[in-house]
C-alpha positions as CSV (number, residue, x, y, z in Angstrom):
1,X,-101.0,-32.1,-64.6
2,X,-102.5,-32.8,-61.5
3,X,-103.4,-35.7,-59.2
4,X,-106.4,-36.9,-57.2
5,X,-106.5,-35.5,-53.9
6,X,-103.3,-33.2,-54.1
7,X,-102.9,-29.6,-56.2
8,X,-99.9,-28.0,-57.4
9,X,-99.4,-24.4,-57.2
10,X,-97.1,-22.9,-59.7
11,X,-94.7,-19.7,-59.1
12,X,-97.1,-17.8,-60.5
13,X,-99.7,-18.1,-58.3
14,X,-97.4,-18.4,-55.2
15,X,-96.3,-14.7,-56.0
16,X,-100.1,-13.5,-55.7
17,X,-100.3,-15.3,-52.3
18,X,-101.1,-12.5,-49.2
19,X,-98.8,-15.1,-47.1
20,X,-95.9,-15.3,-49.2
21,X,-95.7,-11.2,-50.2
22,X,-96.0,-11.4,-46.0
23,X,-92.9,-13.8,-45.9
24,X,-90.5,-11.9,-48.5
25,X,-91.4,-8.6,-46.7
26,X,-90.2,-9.7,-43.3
27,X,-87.3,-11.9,-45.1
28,X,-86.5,-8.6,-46.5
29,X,-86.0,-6.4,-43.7
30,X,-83.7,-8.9,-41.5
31,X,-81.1,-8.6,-44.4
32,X,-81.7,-5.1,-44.1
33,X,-81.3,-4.4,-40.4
34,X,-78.3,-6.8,-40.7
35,X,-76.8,-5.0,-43.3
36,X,-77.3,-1.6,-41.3
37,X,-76.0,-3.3,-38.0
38,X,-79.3,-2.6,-36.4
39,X,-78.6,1.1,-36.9
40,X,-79.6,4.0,-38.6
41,X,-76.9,4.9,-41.5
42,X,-75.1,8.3,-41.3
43,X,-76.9,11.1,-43.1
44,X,-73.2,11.7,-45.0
45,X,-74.7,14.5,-47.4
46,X,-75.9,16.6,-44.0
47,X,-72.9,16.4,-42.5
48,X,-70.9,17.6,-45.3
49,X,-73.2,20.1,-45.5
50,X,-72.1,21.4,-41.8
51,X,-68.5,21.3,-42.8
52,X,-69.1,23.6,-45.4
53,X,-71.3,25.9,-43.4
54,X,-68.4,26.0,-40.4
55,X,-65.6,26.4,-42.8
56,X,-67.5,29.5,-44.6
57,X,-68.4,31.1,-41.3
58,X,-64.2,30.8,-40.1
59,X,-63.3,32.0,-43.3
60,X,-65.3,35.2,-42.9
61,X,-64.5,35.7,-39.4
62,X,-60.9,36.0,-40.2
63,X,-61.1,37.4,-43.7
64,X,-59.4,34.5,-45.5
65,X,-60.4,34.1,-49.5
66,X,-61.8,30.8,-50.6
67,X,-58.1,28.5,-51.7
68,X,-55.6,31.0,-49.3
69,X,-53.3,28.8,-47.2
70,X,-52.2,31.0,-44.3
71,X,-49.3,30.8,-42.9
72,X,-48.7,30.8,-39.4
73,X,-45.7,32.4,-37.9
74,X,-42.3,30.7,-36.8
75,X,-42.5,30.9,-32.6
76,X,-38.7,29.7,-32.8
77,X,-36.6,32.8,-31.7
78,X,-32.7,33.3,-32.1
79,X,-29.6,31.6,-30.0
80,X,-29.4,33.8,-27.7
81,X,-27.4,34.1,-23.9
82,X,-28.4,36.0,-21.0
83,X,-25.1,37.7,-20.7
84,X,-23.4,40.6,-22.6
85,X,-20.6,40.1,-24.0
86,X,-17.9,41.9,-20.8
87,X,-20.1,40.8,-18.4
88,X,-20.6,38.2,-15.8
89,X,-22.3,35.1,-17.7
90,X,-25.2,33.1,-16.6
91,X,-27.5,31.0,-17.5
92,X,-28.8,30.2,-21.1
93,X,-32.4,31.9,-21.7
94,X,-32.5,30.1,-25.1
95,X,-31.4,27.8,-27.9
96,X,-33.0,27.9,-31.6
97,X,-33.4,24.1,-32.4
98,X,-32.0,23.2,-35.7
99,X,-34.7,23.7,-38.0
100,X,-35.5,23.8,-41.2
101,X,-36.4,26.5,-43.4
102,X,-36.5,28.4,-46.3
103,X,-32.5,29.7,-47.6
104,X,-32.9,33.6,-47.2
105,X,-30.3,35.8,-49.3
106,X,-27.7,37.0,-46.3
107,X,-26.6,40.8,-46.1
108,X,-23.5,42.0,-47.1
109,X,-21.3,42.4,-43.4
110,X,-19.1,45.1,-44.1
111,X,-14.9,44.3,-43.5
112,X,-13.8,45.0,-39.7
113,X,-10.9,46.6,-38.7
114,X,-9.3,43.7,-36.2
115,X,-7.2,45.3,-33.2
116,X,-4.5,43.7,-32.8
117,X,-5.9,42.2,-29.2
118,X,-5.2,38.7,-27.7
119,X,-8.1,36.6,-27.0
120,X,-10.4,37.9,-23.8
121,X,-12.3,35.2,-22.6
122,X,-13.7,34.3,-19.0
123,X,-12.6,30.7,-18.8
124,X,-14.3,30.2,-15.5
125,X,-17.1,31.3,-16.5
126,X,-16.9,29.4,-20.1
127,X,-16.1,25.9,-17.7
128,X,-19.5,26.6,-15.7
129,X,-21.9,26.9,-18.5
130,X,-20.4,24.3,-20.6
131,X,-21.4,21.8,-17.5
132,X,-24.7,23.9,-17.0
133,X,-25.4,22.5,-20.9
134,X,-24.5,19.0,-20.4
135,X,-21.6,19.7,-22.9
136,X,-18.1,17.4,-22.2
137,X,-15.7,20.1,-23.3
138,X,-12.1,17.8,-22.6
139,X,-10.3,20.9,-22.9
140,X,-9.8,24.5,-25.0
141,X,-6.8,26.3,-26.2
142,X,-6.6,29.6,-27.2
143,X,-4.4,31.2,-30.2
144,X,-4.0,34.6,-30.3
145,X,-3.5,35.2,-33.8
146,X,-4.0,38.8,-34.2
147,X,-0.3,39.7,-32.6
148,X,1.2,37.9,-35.3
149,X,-1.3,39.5,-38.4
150,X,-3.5,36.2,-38.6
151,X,-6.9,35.4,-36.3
152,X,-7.7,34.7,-32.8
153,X,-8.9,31.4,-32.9
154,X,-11.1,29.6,-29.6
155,X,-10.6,25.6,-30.2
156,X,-13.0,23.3,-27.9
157,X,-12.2,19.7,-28.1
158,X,-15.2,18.1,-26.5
159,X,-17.0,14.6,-26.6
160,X,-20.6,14.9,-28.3
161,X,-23.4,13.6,-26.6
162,X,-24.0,11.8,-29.9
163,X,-22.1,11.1,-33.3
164,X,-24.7,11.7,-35.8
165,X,-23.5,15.2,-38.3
166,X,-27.0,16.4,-37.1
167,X,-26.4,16.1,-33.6
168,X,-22.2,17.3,-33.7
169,X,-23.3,20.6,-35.7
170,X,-26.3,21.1,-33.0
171,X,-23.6,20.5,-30.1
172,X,-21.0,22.9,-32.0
173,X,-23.7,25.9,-32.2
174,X,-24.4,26.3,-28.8
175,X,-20.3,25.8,-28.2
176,X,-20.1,28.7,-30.3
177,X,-22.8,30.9,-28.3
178,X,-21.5,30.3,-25.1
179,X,-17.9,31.0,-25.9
180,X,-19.1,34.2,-27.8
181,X,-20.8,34.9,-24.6
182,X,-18.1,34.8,-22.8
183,X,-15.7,37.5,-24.3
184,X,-15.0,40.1,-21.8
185,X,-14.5,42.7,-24.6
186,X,-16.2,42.8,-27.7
187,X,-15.0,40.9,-30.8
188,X,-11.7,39.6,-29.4
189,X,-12.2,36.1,-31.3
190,X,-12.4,35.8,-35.1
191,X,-12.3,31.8,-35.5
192,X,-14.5,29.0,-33.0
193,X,-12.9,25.3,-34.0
194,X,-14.4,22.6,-32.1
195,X,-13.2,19.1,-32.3
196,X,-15.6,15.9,-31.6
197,X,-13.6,13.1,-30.1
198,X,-14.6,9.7,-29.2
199,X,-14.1,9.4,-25.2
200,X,-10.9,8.0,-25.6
201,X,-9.6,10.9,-27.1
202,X,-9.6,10.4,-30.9
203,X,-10.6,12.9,-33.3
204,X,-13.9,12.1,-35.5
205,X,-14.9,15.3,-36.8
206,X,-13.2,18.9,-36.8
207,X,-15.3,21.9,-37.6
208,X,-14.8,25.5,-38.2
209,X,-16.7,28.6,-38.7
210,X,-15.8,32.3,-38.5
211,X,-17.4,34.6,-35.9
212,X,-18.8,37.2,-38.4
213,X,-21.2,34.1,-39.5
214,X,-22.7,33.1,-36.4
215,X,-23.3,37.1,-35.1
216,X,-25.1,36.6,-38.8
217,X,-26.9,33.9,-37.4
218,X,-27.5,35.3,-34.0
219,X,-28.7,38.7,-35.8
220,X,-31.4,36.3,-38.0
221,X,-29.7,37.7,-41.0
222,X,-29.1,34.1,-42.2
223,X,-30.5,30.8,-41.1
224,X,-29.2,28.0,-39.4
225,X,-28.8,25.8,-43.3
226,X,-27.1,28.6,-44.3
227,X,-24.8,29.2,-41.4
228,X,-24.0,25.3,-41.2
229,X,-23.4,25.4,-45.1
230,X,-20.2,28.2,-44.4
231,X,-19.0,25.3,-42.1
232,X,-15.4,24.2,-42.6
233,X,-15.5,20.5,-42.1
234,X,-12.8,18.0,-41.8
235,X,-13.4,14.3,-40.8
236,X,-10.6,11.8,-39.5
C-alpha cells in the first residue's frame, strides 16, 4: 500500500540496492579488522609445519628414532675429600647433593679382618674442616672398641644448621666424609654416630651408620636413598 507523494521500499528491494551491498561490505570488514586486532592472524598450520621440519632434521643429526626419550647423563659425581686417608687434610673438592635416583642392587662387600687398633684420627685437622664446612660440631669422643672385641666408634655431637630429617641426614653425610678423611691409617673406625642437638645442648636426633656403607657410597656402589635407608635412627 502506498501513499501520495512518498514510496516504500521493502527488504527486498533494499538488498538489490548498489548502496546498501556498499554499506554491509564496509560494515563487514570493521567487525573483521576488530576481531583480528588490526592484524594479520598467525599462519598456525606453517608454523607447525617448521617444528616438524626442525625436530626431523635434530633427530637425524643425532641419530635418535622417532618416540626415543634420551637420557642425559647425571653431572653429579661422588663425596669425595682432597686428602688420603694418612695424610695431611685440606680442603673439600666436593659434595654429592642429596639426590634422588633410581635404588641400584649394592655389591656384596666381602667380611674384613678388623686389627685390633685404637682409633687414628687427626683431630686438629678434623676441628679445621668442620669450621671450613660451616658445621657446629659441640664436641666428639672417640671409643676404641676393637681392644675390647667390639667397634671403634667416632661420635660427633653437633648443632645442625637446620632440623628438617632432610637437612640432619645431609649435615651427617659430609660429618661422615670428613672424619673418614681424617684417619691417619686406613680403616681404623668401624661406626660414625652423630648427635643433632638443639643449641642448648638437648638431643633431637641420634644417627648411626657403619663405615663399610658409606666407602659403599663413596665407591658409587650404592646411592645416597640406599645408604640413608641402612641408617640407624633414634629420635628423643
Amino acid at each position: 500500500m502506498t501513499r501520495r507523494g512518498r514510496s516504500i521500499c521493502t527488504s527486498t528491494e533494499m538488498a538489490k540496492s548498489p548502496t546498501f551491498n556498499v554499506s554491509l561490505l564496509f560494515v563487514s570488514m570493521c567487525f573483521l579488522f576488530l576481531a583480528c586486532g588490526f592484524r594479520t592472524p598467525k599462519d598456525y598450520y606453517f608454523e607447525f609445519t617448521l617444528m616438524e621440519e626442525w625436530g626431523e632434521h635434530n633427530r637425524r643429526r643425532t641419530g635418535r628414532e622417532l618416540n626415543q626419550v634420551i637420557s642425559l647423563p647425571e653431572e653429579t659425581g661422588p663425596l669425595v675429600i682432597s686428602f688420603e686417608v694418612g695424610n695431611a687434610p685440606a680442603q673439600l673438592v666436593g659434595f654429592r647433593p642429596y639426590e634422588i635416583r633410581e635404588p641400584q642392587p649394592a655389591d656384596e662387600v666381602p667380611p674384613r679382618i678388623l686389627l685390633k687398633v685404637p682409633v687414628s684420627l687427626e683431630q686438629d685437622a678434623l676441628r679445621t674442616v668442620f669450621q671450613e664446612q660451616d658445621i657446629h660440631a659441640a664436641y666428639w669422643r672417640l671409643q676404641d672398641g676393637r681392644l675390647e672385641g667390639k667397634q671403634n666408634v667416632v661420635q660427633v655431637h653437633f648443632i645442625p644448621r637446620a632440623f628438617s630429617d632432610w637437612a640432619i641426614k645431609k649435615e651427617f653425610l659430609m660429618i661422615c666424609a670428613i672424619v673418614y678423611g681424617a684417619q691417619l691409617e686406613k680403616n681404623t673406625i668401624d661406626v660414625v654416630r652423630g648427635i643433632a642437638e638443639n643449641e642448648d645442648g638437648t638431643p633431637q636426633m641420634m644417627l648411626e651408620t657403619q663405615v663399610t656403607n658409606y666407602r659403599a657410597y663413596l665407591q658409587d656402589r650404592i646411592n645416597v636413598q640406599q645408604w640413608g635407608s641402612q641408617l640407624r635412627l633414634k629420635r628423643f
